[in-house]
C-alpha positions as CSV (number, residue, x, y, z in Angstrom):
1,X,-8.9,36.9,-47.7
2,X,-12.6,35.3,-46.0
3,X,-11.6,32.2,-48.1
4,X,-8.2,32.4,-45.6
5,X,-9.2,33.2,-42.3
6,X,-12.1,30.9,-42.7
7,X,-9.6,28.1,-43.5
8,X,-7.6,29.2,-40.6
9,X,-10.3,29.5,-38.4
10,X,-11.6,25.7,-39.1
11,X,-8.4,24.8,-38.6
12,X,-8.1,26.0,-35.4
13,X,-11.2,24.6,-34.0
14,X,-10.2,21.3,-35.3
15,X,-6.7,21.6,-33.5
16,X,-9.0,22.4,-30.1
17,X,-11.4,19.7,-31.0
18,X,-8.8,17.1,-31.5
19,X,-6.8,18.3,-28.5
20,X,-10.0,18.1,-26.5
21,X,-10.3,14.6,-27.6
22,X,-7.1,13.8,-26.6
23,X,-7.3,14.9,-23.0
24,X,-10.4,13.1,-22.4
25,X,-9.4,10.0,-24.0
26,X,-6.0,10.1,-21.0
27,X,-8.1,10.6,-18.5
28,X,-10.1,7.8,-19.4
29,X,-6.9,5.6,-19.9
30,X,-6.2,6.8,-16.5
31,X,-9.1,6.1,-15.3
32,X,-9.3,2.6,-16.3
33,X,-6.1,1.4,-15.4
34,X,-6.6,3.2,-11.8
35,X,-9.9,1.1,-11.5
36,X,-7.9,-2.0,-12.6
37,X,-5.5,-1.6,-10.1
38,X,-7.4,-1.2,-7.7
39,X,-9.3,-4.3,-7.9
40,X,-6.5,-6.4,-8.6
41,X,-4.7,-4.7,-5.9
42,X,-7.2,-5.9,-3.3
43,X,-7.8,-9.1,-5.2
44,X,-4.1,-9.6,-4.6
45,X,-3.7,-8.5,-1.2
46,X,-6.2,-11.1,-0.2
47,X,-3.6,-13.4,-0.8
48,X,-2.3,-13.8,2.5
49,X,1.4,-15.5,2.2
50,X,2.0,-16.1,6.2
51,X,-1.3,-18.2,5.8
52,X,-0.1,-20.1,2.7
53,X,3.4,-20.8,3.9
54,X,2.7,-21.9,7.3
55,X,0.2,-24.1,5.6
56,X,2.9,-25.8,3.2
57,X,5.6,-26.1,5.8
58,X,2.8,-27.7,7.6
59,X,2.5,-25.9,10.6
60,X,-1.3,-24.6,10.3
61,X,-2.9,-21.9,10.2
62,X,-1.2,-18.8,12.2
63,X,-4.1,-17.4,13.1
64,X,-4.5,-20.2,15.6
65,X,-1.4,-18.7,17.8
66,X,0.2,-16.1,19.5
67,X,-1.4,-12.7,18.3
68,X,-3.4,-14.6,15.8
69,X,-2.5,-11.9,13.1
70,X,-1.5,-13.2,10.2
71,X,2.0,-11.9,9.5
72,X,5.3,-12.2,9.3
73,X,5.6,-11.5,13.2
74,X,3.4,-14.3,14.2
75,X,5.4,-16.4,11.5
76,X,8.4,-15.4,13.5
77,X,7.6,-16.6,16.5
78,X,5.7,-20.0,15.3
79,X,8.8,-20.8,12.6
80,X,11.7,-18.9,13.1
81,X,13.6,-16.3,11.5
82,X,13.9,-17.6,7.8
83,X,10.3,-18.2,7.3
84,X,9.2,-14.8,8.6
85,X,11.6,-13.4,6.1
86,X,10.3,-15.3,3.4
87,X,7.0,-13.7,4.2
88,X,8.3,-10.2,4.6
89,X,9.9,-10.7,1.1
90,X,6.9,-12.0,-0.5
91,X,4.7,-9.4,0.6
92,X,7.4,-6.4,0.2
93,X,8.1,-7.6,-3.4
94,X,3.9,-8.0,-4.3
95,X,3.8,-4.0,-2.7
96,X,6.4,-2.7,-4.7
97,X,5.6,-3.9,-8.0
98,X,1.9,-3.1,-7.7
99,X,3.4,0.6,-6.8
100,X,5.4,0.7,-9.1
101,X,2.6,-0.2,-12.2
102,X,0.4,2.1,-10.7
103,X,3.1,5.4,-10.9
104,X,3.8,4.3,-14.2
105,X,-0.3,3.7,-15.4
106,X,-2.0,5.9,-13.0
107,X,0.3,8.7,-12.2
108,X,2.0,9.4,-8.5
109,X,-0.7,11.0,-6.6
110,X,-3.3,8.1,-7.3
111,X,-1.1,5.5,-6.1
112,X,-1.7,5.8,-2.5
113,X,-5.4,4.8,-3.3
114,X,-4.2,1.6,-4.7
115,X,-1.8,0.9,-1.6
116,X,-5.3,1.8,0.0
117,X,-7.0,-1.1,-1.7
118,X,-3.9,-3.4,-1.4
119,X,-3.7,-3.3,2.0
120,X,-7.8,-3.7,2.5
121,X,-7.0,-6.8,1.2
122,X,-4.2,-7.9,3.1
123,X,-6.5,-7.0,6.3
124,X,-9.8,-8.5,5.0
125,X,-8.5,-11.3,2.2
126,X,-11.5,-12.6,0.2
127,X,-9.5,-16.1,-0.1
128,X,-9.4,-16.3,4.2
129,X,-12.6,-15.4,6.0
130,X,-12.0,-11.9,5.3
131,X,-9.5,-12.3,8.6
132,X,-5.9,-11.4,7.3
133,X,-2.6,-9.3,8.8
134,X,-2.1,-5.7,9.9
135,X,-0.1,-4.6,6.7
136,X,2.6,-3.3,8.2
137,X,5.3,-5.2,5.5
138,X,2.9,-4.4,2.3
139,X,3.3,-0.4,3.4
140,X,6.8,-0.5,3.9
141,X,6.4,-2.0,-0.1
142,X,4.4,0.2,-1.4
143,X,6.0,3.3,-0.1
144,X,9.9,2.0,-1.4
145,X,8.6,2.9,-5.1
146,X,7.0,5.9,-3.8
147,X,10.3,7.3,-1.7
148,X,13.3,4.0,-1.5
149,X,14.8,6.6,1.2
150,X,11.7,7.0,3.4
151,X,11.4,3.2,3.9
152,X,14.8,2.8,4.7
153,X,14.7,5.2,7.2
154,X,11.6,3.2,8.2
155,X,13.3,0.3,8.8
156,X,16.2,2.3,11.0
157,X,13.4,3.7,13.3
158,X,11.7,0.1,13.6
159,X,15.3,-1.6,14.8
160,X,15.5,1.4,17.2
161,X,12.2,1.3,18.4
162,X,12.1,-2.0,19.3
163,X,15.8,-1.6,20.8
164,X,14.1,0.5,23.4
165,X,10.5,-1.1,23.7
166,X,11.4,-4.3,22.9
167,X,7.4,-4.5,21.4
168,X,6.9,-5.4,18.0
169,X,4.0,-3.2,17.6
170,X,5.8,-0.1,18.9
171,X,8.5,-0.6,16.3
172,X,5.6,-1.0,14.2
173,X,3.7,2.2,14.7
174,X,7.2,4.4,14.3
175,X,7.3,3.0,11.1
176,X,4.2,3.6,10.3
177,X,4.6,7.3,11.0
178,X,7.8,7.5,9.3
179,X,6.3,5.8,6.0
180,X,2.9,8.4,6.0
181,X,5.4,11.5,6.7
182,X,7.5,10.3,3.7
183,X,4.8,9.6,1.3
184,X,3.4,12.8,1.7
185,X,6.5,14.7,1.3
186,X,7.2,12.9,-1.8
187,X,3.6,13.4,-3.2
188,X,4.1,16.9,-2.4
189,X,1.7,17.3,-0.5
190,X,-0.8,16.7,-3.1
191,X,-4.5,16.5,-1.5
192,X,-5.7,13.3,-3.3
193,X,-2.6,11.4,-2.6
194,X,-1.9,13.3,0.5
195,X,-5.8,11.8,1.6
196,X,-4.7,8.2,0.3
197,X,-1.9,8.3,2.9
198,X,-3.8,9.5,5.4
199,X,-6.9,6.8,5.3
200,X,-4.0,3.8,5.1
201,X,-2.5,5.5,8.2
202,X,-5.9,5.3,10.3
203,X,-6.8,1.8,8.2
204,X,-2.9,0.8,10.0
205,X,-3.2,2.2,13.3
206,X,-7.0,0.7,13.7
207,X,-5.5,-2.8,13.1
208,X,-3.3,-2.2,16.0
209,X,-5.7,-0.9,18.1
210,X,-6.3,-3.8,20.4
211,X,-2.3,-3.9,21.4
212,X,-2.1,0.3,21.8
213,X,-5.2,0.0,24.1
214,X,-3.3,-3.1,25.8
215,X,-0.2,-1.1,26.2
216,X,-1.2,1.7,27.1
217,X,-4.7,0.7,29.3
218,X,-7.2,2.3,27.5
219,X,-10.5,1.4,27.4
């Protein structure tokens, strides 16, 4: 009867053990590929396609003009509609798929730190003098794997914002806030993701800083 519980008891421990093992092993594989995707997230995002397509269409750099951001705004009004579109696509597309391999590798409520990282690249792009665009098209990306409705809904309040403003930037920011509300609903209000959201939100709204203070006179 000793012989049995013993043998039961080993076996127990060695079911804990193993399960033990198990867990820490996943949250190492987590681990990783969060690190991973992170770096190649900003690595990415420093890839700055308004730059590279005005360049090839030989127009220079859009940085030279306008707002000097480089985005698919300034693209807009130095090359017309199509080209800003290609820009919008190119950097929507790059957004969702990196969103999408980090729900499926790192798990929903880490994948706001890797928008976090993508878009710290998009603003300071290793490959450009660290001087890149405000983001705004990456977000609206990113957060279409996160919740597809909340960045439709996005794009209705930009159309209606700039209906009434007629200010890109004010479009912009209502976007902005509709895309942060959204995320965090669908993270459900987790506190690491929920905190992901909320540093891309001031890391958005400080890049259009100089135009609020502009609009609105502050000093």
């Amino acid at each position: 009867m000793r012989i049995r519980r013993c043998a039961i008891l080993i076996s127990t421990l060695s079911l804990l053990s193993g399960c033990s093992v198990s867990r820490s092993t996943s949250r190492g594989i987590v681990t990783t590929a969060f690190l991973l995707l992170s770096a190649s997230a900003y690595v990415l995002g420093s890839i700055n396609f308004a730059i590279l397509v005005m360049k090839a269409t030989g127009r220079g750099d859009p940085r030279s003009k306008f707002s000097g951001n480089a985005g698919a705004t300034n693209v807009y009004r130095q090359a017309g509609l199509f080209w800003a579109a290609v820009v919008l696509l190119l950097d929507f597309g790059r957004a969702l798929l990196l969103s999408f391999l980090s729900i499926q590798s790192s798990g929903i409520t880490l994948t706001p730190w890797v928008g976090l990282f993508l878009l710290l690249g998009n603003r300071f792009p290793c490959f450009h003098q660290f001087k890149g665009g405000k983001g705004v098209g990456s977000y609206l990306g990113f957060t279409a794997a996160l919740s597809p409705l909340t960045s439709a809904l996005s794009c209705l309040v930009w159309v209606a914002g700039y209906a009434v403003f007629r200010v890109p930037f004010m479009a912009s920011l209502g976007m902005i806030l509709v895309l942060s509300a959204g995320s965090m609903i669908a993270l459900s209000w987790d506190t690491t993701g929920v905190t992901g959201i909320g540093l891309i939100t001031v890391l958005l709204l400080a890049n259009h800083w100089p135009n609020i203070r502009k609009q609105f006179s502050l000093k």
